[in-house]
DRENKOL-956869 format. One line per field, with one value per residue (C-alpha): chain; residue number from 1; x, y, z; residue in three letters. Coordinates in nm, 2 decimals. Example, Ala and Ser with C-alpha at 12.3 -4.5 7.8 and 13.67 -1.06 7.14 Angstrom:
2
cadena	c(A / A) .
num	c(1 / 2) .
u	c(1.23 / 1.37) .
v	c(-0.45 / -0.11) .
w	c(0.78 / 0.71) .
residuo	c(ALA / SER) .
// end
This chain:
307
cadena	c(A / A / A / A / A / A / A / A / A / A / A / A / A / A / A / A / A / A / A / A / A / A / A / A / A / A / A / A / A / A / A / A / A / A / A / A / A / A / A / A / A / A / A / A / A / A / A / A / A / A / A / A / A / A / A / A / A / A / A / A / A / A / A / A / A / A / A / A / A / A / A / A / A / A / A / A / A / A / A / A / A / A / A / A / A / A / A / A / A / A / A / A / A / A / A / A / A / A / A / A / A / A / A / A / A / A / A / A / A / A / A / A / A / A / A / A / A / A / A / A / A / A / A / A / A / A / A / A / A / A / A / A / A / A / A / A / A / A / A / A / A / A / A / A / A / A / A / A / A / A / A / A / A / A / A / A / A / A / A / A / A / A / A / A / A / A / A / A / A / A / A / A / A / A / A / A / A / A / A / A / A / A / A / A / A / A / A / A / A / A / A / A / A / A / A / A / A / A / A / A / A / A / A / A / A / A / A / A / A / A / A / A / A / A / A / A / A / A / A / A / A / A / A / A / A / A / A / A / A / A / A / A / A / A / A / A / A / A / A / A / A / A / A / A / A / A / A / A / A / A / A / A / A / A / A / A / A / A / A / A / A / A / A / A / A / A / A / A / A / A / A / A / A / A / A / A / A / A / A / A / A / A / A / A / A / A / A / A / A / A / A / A / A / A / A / A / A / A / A / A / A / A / A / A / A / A / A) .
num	c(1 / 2 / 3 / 4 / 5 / 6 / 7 / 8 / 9 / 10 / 11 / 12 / 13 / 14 / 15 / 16 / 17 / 18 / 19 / 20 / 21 / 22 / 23 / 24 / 25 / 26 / 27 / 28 / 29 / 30 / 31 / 32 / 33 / 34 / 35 / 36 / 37 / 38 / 39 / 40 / 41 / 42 / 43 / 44 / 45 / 46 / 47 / 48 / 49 / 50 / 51 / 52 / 53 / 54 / 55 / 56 / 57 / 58 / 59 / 60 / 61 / 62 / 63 / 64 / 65 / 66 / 67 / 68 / 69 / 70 / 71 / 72 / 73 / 74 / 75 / 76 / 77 / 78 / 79 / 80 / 81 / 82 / 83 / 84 / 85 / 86 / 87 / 88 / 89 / 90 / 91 / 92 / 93 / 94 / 95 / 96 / 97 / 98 / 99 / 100 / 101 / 102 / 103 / 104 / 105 / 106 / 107 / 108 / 109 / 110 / 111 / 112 / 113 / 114 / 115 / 116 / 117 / 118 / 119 / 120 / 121 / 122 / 123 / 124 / 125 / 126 / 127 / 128 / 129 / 130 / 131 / 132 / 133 / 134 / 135 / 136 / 137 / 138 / 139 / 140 / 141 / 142 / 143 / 144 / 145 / 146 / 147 / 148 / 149 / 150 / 151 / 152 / 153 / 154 / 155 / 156 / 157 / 158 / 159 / 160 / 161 / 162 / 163 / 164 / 165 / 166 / 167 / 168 / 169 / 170 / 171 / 172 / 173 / 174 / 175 / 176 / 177 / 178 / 179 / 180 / 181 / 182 / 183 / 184 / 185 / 186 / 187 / 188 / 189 / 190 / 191 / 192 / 193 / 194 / 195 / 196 / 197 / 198 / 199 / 200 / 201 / 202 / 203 / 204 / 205 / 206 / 207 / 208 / 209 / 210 / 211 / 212 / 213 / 214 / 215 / 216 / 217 / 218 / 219 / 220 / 221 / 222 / 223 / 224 / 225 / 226 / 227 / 228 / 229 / 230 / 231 / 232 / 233 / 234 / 235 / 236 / 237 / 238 / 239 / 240 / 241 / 242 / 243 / 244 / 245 / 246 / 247 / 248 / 249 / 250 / 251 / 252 / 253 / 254 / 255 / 256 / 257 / 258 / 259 / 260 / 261 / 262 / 263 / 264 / 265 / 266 / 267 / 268 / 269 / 270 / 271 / 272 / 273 / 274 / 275 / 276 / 277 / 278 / 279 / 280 / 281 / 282 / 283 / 284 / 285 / 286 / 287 / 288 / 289 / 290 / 291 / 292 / 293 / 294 / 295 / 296 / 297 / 298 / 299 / 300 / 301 / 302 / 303 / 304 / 305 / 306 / 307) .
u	c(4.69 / 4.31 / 4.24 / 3.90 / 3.59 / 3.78 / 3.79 / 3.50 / 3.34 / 3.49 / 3.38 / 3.01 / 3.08 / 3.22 / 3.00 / 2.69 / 2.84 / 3.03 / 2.93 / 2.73 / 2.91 / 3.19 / 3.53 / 3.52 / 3.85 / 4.15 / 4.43 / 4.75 / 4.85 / 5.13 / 5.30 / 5.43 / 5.05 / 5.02 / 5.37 / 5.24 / 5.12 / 5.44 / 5.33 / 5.32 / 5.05 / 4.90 / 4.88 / 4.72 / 4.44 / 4.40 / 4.28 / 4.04 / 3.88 / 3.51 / 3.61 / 3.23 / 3.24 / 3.10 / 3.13 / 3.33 / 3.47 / 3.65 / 3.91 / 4.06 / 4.20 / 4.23 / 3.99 / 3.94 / 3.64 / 3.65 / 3.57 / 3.35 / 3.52 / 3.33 / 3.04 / 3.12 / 3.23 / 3.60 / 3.56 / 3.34 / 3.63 / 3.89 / 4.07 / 3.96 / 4.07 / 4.05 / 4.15 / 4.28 / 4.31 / 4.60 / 4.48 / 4.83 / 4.86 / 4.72 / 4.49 / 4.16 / 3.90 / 3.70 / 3.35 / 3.33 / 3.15 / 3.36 / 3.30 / 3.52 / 3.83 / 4.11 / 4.26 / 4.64 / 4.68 / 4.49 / 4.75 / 4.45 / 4.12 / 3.87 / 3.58 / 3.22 / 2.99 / 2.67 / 2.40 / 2.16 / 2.24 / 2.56 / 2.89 / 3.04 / 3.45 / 3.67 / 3.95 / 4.25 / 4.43 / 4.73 / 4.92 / 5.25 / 5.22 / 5.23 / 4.89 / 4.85 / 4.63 / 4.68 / 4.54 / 4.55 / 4.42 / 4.15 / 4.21 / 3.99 / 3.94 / 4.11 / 3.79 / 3.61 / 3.40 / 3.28 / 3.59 / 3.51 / 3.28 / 3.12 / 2.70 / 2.73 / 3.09 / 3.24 / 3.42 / 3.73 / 3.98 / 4.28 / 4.58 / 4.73 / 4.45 / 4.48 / 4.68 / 4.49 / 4.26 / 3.87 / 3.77 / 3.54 / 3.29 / 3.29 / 3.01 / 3.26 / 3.46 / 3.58 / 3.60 / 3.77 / 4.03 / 4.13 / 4.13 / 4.35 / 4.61 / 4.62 / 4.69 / 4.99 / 5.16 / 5.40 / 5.32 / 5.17 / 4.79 / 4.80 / 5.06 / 4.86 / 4.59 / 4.76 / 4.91 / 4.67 / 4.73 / 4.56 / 4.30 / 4.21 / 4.16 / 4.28 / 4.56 / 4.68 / 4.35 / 4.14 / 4.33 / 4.35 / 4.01 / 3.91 / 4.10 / 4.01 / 3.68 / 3.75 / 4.02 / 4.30 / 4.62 / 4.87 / 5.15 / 4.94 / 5.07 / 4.86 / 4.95 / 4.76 / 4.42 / 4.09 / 3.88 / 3.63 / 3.91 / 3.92 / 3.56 / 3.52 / 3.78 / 3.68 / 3.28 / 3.45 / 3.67 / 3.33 / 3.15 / 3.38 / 3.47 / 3.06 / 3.12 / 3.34 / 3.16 / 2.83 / 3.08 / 3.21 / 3.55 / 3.81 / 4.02 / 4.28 / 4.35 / 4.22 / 4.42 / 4.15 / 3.74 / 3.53 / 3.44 / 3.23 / 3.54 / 3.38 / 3.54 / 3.46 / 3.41 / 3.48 / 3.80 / 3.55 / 3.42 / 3.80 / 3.86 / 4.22 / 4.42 / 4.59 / 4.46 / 4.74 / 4.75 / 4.34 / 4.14 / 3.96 / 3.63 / 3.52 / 3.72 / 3.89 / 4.25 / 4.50 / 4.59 / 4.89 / 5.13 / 5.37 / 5.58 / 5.52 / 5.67 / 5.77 / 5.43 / 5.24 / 5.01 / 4.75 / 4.57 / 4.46 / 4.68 / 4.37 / 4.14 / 4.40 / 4.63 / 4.90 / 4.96) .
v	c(2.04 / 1.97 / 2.04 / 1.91 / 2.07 / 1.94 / 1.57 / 1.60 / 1.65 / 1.37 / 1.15 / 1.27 / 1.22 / 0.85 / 0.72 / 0.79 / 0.58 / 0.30 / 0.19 / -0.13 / -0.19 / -0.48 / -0.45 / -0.69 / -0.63 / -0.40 / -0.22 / -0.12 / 0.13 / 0.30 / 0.11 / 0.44 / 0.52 / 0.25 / 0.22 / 0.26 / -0.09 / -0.24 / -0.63 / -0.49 / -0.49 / -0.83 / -0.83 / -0.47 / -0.63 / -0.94 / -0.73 / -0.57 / -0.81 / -0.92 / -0.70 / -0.46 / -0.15 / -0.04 / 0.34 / 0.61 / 0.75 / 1.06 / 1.16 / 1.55 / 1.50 / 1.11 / 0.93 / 0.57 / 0.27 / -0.03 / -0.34 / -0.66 / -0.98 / -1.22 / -1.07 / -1.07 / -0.77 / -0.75 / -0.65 / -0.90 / -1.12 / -0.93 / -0.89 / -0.52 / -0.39 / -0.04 / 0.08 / 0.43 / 0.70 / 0.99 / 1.25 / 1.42 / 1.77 / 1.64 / 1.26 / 1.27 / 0.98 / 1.00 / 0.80 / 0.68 / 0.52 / 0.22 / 0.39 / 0.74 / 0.72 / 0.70 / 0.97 / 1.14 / 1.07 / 0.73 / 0.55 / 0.27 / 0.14 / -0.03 / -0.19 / -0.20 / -0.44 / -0.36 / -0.10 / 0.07 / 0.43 / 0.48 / 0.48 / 0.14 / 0.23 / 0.42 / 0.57 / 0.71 / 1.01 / 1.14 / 1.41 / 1.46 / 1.12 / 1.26 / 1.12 / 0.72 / 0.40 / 0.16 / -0.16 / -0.07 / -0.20 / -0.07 / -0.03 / 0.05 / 0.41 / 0.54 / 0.70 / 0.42 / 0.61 / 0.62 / 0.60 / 0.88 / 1.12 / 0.86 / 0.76 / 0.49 / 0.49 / 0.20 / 0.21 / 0.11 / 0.38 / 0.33 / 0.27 / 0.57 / 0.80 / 0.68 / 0.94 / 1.26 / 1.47 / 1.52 / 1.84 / 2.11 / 1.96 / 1.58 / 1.53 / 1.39 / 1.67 / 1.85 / 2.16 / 2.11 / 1.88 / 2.10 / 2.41 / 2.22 / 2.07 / 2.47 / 2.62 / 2.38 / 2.47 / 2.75 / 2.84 / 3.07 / 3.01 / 2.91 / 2.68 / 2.50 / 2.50 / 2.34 / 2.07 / 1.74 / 1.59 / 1.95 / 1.96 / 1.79 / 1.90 / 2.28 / 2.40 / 2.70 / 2.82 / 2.80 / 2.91 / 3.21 / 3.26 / 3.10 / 3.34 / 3.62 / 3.57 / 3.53 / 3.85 / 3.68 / 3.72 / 3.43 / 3.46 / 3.53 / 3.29 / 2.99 / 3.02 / 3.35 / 3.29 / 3.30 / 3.02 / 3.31 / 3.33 / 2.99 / 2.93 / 3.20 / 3.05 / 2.70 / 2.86 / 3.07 / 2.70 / 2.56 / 2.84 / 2.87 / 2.51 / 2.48 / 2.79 / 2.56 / 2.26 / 2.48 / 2.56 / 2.24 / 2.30 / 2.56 / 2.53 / 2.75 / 2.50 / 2.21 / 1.94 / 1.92 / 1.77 / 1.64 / 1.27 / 1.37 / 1.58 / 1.97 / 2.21 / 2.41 / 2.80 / 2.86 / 3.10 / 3.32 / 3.40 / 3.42 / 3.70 / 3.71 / 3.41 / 3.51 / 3.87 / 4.06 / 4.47 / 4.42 / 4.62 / 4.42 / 4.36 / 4.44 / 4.79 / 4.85 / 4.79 / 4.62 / 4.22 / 4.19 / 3.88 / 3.78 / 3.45 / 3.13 / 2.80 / 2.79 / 2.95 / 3.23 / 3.42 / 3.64 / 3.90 / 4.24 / 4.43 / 4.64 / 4.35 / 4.08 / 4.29 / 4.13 / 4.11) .
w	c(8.45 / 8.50 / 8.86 / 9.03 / 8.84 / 8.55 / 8.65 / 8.82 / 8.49 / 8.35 / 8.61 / 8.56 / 8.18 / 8.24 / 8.51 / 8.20 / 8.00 / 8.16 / 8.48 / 8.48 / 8.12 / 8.10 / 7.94 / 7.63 / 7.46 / 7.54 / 7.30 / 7.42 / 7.10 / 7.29 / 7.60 / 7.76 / 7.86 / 8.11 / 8.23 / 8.55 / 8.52 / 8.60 / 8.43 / 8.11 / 7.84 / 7.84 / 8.21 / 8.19 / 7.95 / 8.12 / 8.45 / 8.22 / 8.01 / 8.09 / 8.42 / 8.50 / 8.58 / 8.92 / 8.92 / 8.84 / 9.18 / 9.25 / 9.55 / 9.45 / 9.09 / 9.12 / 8.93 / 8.95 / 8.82 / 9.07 / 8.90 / 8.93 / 8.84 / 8.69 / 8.79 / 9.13 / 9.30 / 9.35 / 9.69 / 9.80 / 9.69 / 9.90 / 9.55 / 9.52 / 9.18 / 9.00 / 8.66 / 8.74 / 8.49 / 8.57 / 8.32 / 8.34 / 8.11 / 7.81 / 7.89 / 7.75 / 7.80 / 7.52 / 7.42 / 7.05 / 6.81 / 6.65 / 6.27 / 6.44 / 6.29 / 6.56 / 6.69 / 6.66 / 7.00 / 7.02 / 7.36 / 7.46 / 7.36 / 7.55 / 7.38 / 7.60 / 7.57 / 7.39 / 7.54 / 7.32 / 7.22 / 7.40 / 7.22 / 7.25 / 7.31 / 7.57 / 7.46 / 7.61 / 7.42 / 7.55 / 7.35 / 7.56 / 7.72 / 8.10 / 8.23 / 8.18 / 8.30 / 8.52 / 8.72 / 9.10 / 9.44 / 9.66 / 9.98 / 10.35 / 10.39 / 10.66 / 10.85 / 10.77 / 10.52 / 10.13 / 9.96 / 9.73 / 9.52 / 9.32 / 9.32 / 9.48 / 9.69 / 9.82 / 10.17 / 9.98 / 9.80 / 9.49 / 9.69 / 9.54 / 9.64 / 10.06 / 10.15 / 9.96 / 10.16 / 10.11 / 9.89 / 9.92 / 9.74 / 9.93 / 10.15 / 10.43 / 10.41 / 10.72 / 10.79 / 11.15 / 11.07 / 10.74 / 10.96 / 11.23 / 10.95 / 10.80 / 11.19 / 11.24 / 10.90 / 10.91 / 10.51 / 10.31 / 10.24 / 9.88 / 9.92 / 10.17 / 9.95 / 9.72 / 9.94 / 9.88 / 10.23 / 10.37 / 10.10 / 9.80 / 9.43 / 9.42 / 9.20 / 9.05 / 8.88 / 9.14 / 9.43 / 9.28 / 9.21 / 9.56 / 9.72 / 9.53 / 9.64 / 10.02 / 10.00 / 10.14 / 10.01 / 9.86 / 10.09 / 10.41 / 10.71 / 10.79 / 11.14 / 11.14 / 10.99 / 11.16 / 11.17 / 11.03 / 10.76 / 10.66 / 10.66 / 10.40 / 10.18 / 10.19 / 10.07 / 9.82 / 9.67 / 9.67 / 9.44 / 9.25 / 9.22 / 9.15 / 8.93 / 8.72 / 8.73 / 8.55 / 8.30 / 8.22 / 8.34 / 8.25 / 7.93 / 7.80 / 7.46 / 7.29 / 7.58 / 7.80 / 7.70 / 7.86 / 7.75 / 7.45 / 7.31 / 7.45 / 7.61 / 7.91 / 7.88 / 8.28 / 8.12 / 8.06 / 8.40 / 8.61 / 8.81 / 8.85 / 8.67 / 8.38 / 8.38 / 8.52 / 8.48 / 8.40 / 8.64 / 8.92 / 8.92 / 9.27 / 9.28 / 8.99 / 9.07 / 8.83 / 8.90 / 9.00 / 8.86 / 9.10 / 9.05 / 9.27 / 9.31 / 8.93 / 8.85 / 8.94 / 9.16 / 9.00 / 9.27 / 9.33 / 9.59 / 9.72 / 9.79 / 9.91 / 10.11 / 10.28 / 10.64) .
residuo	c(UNK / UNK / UNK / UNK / UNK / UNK / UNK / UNK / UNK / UNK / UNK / UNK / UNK / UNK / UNK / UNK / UNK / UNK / UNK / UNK / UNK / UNK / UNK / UNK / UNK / UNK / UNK / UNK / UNK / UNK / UNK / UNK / UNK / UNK / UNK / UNK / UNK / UNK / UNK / UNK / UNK / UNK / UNK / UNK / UNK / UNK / UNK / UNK / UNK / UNK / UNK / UNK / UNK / UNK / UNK / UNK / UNK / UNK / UNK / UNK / UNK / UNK / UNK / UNK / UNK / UNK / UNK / UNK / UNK / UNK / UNK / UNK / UNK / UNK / UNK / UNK / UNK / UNK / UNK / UNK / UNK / UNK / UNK / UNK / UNK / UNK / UNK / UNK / UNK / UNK / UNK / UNK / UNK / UNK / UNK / UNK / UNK / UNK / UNK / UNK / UNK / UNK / UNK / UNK / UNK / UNK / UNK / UNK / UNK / UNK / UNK / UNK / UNK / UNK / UNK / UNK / UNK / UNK / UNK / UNK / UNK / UNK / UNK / UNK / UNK / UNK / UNK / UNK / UNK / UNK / UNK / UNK / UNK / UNK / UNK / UNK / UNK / UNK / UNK / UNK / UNK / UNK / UNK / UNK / UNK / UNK / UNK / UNK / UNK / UNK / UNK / UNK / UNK / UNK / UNK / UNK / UNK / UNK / UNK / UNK / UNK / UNK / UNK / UNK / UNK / UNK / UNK / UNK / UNK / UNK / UNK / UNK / UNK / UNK / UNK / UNK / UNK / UNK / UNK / UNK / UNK / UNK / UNK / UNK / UNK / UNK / UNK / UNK / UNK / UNK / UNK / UNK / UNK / UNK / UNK / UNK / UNK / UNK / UNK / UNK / UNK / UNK / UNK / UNK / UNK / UNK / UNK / UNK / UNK / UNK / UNK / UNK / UNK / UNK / UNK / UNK / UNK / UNK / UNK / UNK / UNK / UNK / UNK / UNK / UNK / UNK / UNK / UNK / UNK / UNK / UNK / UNK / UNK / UNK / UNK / UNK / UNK / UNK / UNK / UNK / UNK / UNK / UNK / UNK / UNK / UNK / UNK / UNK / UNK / UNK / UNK / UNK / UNK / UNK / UNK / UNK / UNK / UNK / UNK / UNK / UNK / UNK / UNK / UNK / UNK / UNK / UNK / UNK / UNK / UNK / UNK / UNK / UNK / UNK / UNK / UNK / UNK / UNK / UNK / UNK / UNK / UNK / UNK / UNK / UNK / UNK / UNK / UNK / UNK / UNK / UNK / UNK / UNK / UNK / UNK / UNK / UNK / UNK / UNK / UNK / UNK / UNK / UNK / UNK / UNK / UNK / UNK) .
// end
């Protein structure tokens, strides 16, 4: 499942290539990608058609493109509209030419109008059909603030992004309300860090490697952590969130690219995920594999010690 440098790279990818563009034709090739848009197909393209794209915004792994209507935009309407994208295990968004043949897994096409050396179609490749598209409303920020990592944020969010938390790497991200939210949980650490309403964007990759680098263990109470503790961790999800984003992302097979079909080589800098009974590379110790919440929990019992 793509986590946040992953989408974030995506959204950097898309917002190149899109935004300021307008939506001049859409293909539905497979309904079951946007069966989150409950109207159906031609409702789906209807939305999108001659619709401009204002930017590509982030929240965590949510990614979202509010719209213009018309010209106008939709929130200076107070008909705020996004197309959202749910990248899933396996959704790609994918810039082409028109002459690139389709691909396997070609779900939806949208055809951009005309700019001078950029590829003139979005498409939306889906392999196991677990991510999809979909026509949603923006809605007023709860704090009254950007609505998400995007270049030019509106104060409005996707309706199914209001209740997500801020990540490490938002500018309005706060460190006081995400240690508060981690002191009243009685949980283990990476299972608050990978509860979106605590903080946004981290999953099993790079909690691992985010609290490899801070030397806290997996199961360590929340209840108990410093605020010295927590500081460290939320700098270590930020380099090595950064880490990622250098890298283009992390990808362990050919399901996740970014939009111009590469993959990211951050795989080959981990620490701890996926290299159980290889020796650690702070003190030499063998990672450990333990299981976790249907998953699993790669550290190193020296340098994350449980309490």
């Amino acid at each position: 499942m793509p986590e946040l440098p992953e989408v974030e790279v995506v959204r950097r990818g898309l917002a190149r290539w899109v935004r300021g563009r307008t939506f001049t034709s859409v293909d539905v090739l497979d309904p079951r990608s946007i069966r989150r848009h409950a109207l159906g197909p031609e409702d789906f393209a209807g939305n999108l058609e001659h619709a401009t794209v204002l930017d590509v915004v982030r929240r965590g792994k949510f990614l979202w493109m509010p719209l213009a209507l018309d010209g106008t935009p939709a929130h200076e309407t107070g008909t705020g509209v996004a197309l959202m994208a749910h990248l899933g295990m396996s959704g790609q968004l994918l810039m082409q030419d028109p002459e690139v043949p389709d691909e396997k897994h070609l779900k939806v096409r949208l055809r951009l109008s005309h700019a001078d050396g950029m590829p003139e179609q979005l498409r939306f490749v889906d392999q196991r059909i677990f991510g999809g598209l979909f026509v949603t409303s923006l809605v007023p920020t709860a704090d009254g603030g950007p609505g998400g990592l995007g270049e030019s944020p509106l104060p409005e969010i996707a309706a199914e992004a209001a209740h997500i938390a801020r990540d490490p790497l938002d500018p309005h991200f706060s460190f006081e309300d995400f240690y508060r939210k981690l002191r009243s949980r009685r949980t283990g650490l990476k299972r608050a860090l990978l509860d979106q309403g605590i903080i946004s964007g981290i999953g099993n990759i790079y909690a691992d490697e985010a609290l490899w680098r801070a030397r806290l263990h997996y199961a360590r109470a929340t209840d108990t952590l410093r605020r010295a503790d927590a500081a460290r961790l939320v700098e270590a999800a930020r380099d090595v969130m950064n880490d990622a984003l250098a890298a283009g992302g992390t990808s362990f097979d050919s399901l996740y690219v970014n939009v111009n079909g590469d993959s990211g080589y951050f795989d080959r800098s981990l620490n701890v995920y996926r290299l159980a009974g290889q020796p650690c590379k702070r003190c030499g110790t063998p990672i450990v594999r333990e299981k976790f919440m249907n998953r699993s929990s790669y550290f190193c019992p020296v340098c994350q010690r449980k309490r």
